[in-house]
PyMOL Python script that loads the backbone (N, CA, C, O; Angstrom):
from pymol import cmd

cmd.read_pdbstr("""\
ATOM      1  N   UNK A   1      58.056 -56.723  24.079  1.00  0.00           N
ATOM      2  CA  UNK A   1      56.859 -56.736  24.885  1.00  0.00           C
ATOM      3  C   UNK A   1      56.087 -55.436  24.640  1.00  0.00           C
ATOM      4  O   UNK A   1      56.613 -54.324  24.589  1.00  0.00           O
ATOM      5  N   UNK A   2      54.778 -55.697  24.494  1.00  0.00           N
ATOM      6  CA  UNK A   2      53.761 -54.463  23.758  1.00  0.00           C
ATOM      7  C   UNK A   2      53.590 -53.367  25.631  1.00  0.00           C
ATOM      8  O   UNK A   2      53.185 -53.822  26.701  1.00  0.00           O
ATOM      9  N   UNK A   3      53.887 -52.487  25.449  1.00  0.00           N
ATOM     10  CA  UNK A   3      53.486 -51.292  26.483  1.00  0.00           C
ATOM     11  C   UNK A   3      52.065 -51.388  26.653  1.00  0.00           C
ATOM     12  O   UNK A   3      51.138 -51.361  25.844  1.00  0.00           O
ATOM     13  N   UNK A   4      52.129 -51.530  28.131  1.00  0.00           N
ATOM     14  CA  UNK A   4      50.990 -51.606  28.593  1.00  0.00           C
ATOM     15  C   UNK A   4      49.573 -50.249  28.655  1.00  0.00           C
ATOM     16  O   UNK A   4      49.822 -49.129  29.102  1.00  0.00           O
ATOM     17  N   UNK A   5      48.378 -50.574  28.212  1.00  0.00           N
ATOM     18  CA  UNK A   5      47.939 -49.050  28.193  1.00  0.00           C
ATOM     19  C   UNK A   5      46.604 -49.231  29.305  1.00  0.00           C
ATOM     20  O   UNK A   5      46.349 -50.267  29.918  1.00  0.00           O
ATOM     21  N   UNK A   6      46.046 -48.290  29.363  1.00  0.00           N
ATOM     22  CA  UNK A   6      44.617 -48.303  30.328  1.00  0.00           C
ATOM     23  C   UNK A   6      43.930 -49.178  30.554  1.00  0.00           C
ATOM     24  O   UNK A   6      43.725 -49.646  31.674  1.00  0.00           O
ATOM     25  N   UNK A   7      43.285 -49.683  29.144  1.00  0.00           N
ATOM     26  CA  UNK A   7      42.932 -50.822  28.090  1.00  0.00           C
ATOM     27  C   UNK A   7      42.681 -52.429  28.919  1.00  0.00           C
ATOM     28  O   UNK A   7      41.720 -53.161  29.158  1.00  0.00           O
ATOM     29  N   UNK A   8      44.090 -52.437  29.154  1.00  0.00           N
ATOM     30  CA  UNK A   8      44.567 -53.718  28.912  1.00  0.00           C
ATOM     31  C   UNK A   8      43.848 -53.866  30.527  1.00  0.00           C
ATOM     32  O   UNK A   8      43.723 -53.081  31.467  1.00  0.00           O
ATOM     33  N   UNK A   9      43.381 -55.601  30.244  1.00  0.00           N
ATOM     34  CA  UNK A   9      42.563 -56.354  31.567  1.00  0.00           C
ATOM     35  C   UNK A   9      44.031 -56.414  33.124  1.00  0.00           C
ATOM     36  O   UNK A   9      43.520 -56.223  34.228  1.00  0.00           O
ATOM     37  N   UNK A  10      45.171 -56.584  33.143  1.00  0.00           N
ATOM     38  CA  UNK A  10      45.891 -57.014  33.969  1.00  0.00           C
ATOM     39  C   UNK A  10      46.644 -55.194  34.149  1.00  0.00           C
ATOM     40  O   UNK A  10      47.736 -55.192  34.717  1.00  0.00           O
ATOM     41  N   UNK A  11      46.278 -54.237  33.847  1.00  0.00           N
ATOM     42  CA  UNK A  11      46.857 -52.901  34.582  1.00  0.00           C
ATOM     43  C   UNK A  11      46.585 -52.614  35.861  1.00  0.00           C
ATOM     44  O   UNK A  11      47.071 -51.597  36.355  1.00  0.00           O
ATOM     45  N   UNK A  12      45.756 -53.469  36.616  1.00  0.00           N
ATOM     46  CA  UNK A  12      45.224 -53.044  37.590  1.00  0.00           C
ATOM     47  C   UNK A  12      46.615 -53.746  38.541  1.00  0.00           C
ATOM     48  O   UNK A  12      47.212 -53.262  39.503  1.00  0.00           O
ATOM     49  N   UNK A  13      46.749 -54.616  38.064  1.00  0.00           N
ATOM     50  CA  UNK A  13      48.236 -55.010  38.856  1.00  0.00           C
ATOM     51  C   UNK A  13      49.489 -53.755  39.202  1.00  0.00           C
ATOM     52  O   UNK A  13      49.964 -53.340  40.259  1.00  0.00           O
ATOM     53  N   UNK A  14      49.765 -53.367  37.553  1.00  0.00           N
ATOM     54  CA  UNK A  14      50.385 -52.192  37.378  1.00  0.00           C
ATOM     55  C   UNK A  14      49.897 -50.953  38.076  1.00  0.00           C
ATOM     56  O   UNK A  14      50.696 -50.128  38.518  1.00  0.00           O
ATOM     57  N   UNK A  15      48.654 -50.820  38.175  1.00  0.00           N
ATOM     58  CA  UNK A  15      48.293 -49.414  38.746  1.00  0.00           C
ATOM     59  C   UNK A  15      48.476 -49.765  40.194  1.00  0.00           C
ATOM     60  O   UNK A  15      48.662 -48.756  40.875  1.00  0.00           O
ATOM     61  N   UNK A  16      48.479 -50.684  40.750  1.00  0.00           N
ATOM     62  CA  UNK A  16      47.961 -51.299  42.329  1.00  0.00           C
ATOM     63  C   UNK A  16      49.854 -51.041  42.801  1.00  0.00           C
ATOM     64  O   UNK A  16      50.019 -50.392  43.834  1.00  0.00           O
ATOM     65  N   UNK A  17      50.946 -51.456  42.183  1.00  0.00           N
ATOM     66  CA  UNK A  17      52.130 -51.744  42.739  1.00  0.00           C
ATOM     67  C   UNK A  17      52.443 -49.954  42.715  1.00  0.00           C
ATOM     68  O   UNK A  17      52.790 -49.357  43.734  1.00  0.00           O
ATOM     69  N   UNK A  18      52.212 -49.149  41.135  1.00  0.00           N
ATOM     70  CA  UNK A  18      52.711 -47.909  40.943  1.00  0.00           C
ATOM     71  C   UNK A  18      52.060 -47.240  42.734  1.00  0.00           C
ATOM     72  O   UNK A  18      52.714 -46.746  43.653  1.00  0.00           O
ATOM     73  N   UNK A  19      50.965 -47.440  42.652  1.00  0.00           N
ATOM     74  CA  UNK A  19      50.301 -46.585  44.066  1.00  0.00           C
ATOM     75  C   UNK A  19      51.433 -46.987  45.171  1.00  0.00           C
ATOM     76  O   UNK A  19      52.179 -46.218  45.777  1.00  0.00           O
ATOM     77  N   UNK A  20      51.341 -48.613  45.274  1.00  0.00           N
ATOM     78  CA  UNK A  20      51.974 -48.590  46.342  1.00  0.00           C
ATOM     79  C   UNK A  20      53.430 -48.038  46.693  1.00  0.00           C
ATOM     80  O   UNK A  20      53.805 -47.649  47.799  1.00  0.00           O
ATOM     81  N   UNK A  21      54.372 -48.102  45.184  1.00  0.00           N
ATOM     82  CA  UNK A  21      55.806 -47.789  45.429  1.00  0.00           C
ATOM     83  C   UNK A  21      55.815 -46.081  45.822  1.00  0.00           C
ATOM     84  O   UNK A  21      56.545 -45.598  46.688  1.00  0.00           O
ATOM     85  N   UNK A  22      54.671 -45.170  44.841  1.00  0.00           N
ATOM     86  CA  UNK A  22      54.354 -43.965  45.058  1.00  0.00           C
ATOM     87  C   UNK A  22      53.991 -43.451  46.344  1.00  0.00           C
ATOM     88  O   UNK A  22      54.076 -42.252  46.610  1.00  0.00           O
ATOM     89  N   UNK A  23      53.530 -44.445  47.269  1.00  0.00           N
ATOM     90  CA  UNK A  23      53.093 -44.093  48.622  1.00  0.00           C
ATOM     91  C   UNK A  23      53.908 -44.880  49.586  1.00  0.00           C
ATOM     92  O   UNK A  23      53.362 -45.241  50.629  1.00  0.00           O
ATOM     93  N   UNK A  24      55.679 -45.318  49.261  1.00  0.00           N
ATOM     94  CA  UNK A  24      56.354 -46.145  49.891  1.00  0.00           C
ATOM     95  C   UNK A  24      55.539 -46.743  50.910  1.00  0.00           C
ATOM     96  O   UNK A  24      55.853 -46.502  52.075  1.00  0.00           O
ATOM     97  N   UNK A  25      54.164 -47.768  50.593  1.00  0.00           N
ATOM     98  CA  UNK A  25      53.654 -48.508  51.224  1.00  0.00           C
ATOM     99  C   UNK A  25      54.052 -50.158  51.215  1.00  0.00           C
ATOM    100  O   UNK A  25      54.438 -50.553  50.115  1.00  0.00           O
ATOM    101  N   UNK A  26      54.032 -50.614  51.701  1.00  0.00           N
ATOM    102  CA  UNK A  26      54.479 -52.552  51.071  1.00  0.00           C
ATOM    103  C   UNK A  26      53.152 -53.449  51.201  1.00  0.00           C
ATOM    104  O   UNK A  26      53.199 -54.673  51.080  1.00  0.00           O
ATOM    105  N   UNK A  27      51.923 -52.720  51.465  1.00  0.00           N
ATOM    106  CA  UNK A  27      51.060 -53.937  51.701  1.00  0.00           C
ATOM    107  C   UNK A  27      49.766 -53.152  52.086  1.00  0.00           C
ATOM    108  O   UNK A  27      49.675 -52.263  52.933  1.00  0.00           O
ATOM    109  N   UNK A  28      48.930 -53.589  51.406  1.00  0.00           N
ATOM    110  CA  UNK A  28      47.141 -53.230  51.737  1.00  0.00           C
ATOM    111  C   UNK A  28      47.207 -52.521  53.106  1.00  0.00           C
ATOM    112  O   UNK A  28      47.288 -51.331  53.409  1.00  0.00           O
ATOM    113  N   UNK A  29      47.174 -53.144  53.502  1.00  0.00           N
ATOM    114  CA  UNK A  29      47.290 -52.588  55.604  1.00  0.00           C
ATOM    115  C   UNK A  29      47.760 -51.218  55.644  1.00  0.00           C
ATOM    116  O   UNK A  29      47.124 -50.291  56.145  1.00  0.00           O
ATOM    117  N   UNK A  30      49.138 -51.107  54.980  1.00  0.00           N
ATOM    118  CA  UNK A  30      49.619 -50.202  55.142  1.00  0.00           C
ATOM    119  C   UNK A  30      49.513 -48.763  54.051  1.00  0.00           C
ATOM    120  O   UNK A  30      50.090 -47.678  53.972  1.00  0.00           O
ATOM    121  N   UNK A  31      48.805 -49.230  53.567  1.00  0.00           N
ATOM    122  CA  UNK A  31      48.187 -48.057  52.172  1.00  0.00           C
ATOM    123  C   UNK A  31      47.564 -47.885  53.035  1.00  0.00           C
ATOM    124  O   UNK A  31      48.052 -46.999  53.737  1.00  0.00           O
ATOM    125  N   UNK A  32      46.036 -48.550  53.682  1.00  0.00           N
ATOM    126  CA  UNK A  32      45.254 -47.613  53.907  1.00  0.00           C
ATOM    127  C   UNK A  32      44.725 -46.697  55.204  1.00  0.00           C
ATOM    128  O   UNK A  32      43.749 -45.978  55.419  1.00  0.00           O
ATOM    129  N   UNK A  33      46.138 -47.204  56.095  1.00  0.00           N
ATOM    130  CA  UNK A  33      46.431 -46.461  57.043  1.00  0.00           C
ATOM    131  C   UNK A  33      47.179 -44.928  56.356  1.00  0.00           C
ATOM    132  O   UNK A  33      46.801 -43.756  56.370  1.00  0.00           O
ATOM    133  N   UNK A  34      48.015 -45.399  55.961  1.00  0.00           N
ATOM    134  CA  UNK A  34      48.330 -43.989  54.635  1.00  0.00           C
ATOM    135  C   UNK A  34      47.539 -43.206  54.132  1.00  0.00           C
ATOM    136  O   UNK A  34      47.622 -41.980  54.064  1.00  0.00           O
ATOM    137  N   UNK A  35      46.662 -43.962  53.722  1.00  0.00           N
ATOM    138  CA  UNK A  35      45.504 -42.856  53.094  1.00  0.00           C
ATOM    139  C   UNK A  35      43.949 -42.232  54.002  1.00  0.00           C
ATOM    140  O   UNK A  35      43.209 -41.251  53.938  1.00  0.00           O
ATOM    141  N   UNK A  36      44.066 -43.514  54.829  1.00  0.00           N
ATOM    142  CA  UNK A  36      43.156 -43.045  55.741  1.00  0.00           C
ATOM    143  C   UNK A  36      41.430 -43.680  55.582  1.00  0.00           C
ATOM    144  O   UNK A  36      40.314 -43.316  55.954  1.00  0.00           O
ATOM    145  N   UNK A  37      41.773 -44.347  55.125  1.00  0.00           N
ATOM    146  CA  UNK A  37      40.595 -45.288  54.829  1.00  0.00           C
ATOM    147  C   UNK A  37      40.879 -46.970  54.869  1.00  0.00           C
ATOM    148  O   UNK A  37      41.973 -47.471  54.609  1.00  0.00           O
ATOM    149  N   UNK A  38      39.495 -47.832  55.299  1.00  0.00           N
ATOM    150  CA  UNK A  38      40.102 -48.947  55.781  1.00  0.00           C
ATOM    151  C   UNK A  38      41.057 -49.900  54.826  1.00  0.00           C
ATOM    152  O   UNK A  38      41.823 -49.676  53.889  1.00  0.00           O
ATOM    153  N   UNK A  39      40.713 -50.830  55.392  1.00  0.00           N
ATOM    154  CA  UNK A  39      41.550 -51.986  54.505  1.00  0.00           C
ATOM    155  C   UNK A  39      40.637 -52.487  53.401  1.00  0.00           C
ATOM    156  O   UNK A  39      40.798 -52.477  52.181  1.00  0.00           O
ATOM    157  N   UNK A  40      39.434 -53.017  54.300  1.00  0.00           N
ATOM    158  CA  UNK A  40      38.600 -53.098  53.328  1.00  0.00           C
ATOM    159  C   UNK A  40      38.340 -52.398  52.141  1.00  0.00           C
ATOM    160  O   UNK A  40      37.632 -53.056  51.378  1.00  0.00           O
ATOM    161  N   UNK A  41      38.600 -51.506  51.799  1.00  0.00           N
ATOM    162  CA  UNK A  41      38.392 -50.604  51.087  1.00  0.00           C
ATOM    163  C   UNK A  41      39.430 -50.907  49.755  1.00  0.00           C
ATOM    164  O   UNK A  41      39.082 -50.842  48.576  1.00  0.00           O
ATOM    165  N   UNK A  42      40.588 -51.202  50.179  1.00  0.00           N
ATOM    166  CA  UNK A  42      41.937 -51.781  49.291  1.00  0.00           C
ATOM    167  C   UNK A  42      41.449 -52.829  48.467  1.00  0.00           C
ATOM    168  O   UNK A  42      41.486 -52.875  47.237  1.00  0.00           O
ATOM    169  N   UNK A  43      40.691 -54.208  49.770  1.00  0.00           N
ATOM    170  CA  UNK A  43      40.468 -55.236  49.457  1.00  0.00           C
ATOM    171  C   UNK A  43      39.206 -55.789  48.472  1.00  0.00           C
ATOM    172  O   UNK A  43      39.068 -56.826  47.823  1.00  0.00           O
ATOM    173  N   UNK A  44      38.126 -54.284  48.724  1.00  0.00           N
ATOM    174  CA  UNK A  44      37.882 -54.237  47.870  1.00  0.00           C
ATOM    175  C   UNK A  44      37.959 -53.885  46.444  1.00  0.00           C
ATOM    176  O   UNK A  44      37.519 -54.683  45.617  1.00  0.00           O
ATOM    177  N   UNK A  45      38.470 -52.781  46.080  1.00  0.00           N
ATOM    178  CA  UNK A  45      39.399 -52.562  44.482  1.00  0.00           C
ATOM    179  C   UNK A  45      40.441 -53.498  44.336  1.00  0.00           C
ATOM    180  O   UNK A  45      40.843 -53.350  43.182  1.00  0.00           O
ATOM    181  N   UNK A  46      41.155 -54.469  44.945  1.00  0.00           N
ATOM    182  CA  UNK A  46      41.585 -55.732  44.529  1.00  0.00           C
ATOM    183  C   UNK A  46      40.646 -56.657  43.760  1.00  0.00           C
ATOM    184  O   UNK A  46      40.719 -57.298  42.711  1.00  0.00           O
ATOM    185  N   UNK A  47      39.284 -56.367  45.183  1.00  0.00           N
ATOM    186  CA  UNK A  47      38.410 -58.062  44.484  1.00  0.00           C
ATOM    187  C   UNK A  47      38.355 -56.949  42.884  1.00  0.00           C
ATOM    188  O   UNK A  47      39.287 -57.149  42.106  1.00  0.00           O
ATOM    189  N   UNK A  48      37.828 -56.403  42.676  1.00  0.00           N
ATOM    190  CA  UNK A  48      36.925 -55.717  41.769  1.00  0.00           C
ATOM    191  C   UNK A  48      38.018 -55.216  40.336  1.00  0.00           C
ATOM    192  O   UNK A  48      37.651 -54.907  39.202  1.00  0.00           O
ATOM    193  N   UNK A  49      39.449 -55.282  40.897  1.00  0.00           N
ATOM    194  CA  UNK A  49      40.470 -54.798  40.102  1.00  0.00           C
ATOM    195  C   UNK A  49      40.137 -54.160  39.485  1.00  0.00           C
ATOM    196  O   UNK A  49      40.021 -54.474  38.301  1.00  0.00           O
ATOM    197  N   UNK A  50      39.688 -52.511  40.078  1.00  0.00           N
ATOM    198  CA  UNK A  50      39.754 -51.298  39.851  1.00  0.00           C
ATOM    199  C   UNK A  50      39.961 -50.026  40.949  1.00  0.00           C
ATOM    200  O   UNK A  50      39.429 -49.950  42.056  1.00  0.00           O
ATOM    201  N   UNK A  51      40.619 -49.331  40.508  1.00  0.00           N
ATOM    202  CA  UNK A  51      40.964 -48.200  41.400  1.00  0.00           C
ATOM    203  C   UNK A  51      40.098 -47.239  41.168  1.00  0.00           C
ATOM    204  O   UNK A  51      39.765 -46.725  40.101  1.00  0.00           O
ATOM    205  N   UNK A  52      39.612 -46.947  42.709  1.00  0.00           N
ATOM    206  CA  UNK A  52      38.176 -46.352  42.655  1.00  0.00           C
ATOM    207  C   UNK A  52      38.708 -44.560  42.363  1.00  0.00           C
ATOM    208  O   UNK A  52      39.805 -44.111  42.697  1.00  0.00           O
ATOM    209  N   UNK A  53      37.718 -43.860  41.743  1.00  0.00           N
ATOM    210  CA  UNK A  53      38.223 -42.311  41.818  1.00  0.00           C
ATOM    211  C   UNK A  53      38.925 -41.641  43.070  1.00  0.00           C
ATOM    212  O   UNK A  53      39.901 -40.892  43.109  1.00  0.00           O
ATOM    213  N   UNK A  54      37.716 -42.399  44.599  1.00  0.00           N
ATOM    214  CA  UNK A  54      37.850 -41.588  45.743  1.00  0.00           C
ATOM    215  C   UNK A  54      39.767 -41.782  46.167  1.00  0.00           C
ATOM    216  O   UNK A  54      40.562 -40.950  46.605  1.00  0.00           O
ATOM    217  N   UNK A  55      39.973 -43.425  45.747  1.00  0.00           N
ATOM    218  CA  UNK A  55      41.553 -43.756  45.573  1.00  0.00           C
ATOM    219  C   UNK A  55      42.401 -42.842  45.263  1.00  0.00           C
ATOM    220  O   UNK A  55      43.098 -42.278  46.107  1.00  0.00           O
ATOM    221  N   UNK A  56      42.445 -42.545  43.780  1.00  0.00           N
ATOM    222  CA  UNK A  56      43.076 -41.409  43.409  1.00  0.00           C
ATOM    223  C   UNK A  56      43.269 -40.231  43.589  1.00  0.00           C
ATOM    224  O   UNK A  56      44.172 -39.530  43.132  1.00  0.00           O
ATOM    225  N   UNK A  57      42.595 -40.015  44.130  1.00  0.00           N
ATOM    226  CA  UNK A  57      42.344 -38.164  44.998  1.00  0.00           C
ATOM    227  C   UNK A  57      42.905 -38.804  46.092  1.00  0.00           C
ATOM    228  O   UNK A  57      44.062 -38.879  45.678  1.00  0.00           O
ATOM    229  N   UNK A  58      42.921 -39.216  46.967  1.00  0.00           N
ATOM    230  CA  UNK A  58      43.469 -39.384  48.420  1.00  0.00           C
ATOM    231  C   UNK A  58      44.986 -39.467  47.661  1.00  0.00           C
ATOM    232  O   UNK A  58      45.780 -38.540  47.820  1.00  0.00           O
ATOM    233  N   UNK A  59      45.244 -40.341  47.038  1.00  0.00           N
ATOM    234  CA  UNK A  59      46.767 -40.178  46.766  1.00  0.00           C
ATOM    235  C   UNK A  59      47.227 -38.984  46.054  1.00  0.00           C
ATOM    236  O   UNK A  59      48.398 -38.624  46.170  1.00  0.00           O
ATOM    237  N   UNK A  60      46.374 -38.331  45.309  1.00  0.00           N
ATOM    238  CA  UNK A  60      46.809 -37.030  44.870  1.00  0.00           C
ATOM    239  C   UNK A  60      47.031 -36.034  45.907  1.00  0.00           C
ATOM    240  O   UNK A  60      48.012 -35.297  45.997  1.00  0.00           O
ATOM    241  N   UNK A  61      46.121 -36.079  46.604  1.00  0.00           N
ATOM    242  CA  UNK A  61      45.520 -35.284  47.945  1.00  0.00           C
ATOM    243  C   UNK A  61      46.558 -35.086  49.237  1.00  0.00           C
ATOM    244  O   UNK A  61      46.807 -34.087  49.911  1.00  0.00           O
ATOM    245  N   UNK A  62      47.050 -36.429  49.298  1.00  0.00           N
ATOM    246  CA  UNK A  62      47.689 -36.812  51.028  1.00  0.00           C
ATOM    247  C   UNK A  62      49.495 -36.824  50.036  1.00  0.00           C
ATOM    248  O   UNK A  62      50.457 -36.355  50.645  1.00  0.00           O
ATOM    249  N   UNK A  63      49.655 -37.247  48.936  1.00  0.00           N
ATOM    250  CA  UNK A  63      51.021 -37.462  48.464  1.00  0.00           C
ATOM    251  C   UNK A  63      51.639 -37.101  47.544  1.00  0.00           C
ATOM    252  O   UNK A  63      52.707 -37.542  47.119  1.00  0.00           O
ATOM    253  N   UNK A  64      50.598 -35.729  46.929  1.00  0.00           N
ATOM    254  CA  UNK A  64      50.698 -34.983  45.544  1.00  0.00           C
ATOM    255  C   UNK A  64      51.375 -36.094  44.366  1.00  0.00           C
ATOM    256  O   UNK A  64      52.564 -35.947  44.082  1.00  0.00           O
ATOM    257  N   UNK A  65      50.812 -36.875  43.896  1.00  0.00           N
ATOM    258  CA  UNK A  65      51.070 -37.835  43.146  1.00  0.00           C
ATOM    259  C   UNK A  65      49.736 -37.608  42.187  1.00  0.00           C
ATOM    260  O   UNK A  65      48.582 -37.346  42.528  1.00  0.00           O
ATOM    261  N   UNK A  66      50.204 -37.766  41.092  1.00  0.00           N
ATOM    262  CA  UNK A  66      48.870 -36.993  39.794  1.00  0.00           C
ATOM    263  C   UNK A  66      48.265 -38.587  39.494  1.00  0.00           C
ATOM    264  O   UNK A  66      49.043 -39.523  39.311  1.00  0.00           O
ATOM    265  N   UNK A  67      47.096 -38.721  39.476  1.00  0.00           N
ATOM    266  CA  UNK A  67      46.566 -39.522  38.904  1.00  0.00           C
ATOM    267  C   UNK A  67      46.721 -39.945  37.416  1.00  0.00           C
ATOM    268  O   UNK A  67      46.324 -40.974  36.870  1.00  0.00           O
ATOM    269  N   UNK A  68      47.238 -39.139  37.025  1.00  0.00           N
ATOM    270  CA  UNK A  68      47.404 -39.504  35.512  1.00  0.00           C
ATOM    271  C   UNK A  68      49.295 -40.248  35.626  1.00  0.00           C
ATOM    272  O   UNK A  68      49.828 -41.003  34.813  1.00  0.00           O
ATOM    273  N   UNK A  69      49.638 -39.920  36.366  1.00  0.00           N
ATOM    274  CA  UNK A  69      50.965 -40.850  36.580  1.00  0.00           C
ATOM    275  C   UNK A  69      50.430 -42.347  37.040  1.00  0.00           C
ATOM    276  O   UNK A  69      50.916 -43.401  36.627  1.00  0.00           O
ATOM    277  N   UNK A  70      49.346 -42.235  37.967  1.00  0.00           N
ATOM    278  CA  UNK A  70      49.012 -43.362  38.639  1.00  0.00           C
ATOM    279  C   UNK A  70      48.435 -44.628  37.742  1.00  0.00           C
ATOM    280  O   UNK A  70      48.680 -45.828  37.870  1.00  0.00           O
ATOM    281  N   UNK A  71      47.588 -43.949  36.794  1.00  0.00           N
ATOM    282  CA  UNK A  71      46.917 -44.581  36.148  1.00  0.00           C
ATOM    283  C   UNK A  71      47.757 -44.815  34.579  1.00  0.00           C
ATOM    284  O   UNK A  71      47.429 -45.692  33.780  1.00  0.00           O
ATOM    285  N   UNK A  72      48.808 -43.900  34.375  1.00  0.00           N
ATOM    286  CA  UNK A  72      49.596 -44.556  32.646  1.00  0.00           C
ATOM    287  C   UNK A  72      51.175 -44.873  33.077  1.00  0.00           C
ATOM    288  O   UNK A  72      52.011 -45.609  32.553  1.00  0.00           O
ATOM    289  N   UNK A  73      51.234 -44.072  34.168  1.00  0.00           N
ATOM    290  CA  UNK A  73      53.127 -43.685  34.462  1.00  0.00           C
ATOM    291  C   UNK A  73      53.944 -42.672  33.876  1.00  0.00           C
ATOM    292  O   UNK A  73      55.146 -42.420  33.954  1.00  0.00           O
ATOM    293  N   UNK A  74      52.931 -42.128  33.235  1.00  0.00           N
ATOM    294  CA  UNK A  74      53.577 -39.984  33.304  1.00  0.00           C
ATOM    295  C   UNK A  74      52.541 -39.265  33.364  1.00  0.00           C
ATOM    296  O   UNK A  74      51.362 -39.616  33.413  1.00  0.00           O
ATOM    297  N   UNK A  75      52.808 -38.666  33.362  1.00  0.00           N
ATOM    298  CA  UNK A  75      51.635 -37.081  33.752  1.00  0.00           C
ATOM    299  C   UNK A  75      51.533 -36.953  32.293  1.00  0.00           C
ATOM    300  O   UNK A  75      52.439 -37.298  31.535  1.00  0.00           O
ATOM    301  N   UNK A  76      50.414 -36.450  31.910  1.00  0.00           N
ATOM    302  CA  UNK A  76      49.735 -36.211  30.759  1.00  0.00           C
ATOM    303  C   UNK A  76      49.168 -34.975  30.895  1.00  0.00           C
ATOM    304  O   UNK A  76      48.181 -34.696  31.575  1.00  0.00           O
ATOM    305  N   UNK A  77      50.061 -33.991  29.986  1.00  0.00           N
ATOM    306  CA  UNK A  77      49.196 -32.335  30.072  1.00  0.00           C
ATOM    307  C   UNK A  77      47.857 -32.712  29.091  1.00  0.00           C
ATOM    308  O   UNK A  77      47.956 -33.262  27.995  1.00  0.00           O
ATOM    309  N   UNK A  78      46.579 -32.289  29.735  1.00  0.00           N
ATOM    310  CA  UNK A  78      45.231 -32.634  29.243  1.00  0.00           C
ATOM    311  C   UNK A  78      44.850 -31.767  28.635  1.00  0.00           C
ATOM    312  O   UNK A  78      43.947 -31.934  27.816  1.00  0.00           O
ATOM    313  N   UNK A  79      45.522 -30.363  28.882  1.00  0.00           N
ATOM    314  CA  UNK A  79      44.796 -28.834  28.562  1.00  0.00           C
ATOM    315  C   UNK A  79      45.914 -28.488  27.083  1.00  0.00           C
ATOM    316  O   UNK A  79      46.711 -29.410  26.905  1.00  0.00           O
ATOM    317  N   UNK A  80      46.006 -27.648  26.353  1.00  0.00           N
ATOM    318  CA  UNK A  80      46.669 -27.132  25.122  1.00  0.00           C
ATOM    319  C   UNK A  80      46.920 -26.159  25.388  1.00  0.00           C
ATOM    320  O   UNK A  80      45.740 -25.806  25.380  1.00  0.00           O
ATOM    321  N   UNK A  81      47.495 -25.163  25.685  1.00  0.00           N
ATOM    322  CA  UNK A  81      47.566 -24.000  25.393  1.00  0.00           C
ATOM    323  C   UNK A  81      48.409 -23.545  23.595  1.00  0.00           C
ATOM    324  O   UNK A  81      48.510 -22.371  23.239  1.00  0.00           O
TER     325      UNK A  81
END
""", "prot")
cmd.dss("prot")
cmd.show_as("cartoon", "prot")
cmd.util.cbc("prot")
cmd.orient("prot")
């Protein structure tokens, strides 16, 4: 099975479960009482199957969880030294 990358149309599944296991949440409701923003808000980046930026910062923010884990499933050093 080919590894899934950014790319691909069905990651949003993958990015949607990684958030939730990352924020031991089990369900829309309960993410966004977690994060602090409504439901609607979930339900919408479901309809739209995309995770909005403001998403990722709240989970970086409230659960020190790196967006770049969120979005591939490791942290990615961006900088070179």
């Amino acid at each position: 099975m080919a590894k899934k990358t950014h790319e691909n149309i069905d990651d949003f599944d993958v990015i949607y479960e990684r958030i939730l296991e990352s924020t031991c949440t089990e369900n829309q409701k309960k993410l966004s009482e977690a994060l602090g923003i409504s439901q609607s808000a979930i339900s919408d980046a479901k309809r739209k199957r995309a995770i909005s930026s403001e998403i990722l910062i709240l989970v970086f923010d409230k659960f020190n969880i790196s967006p770049n884990y969120i979005r591939y499933g490791r942290d990615i050093c961006s900088v070179k030294l």
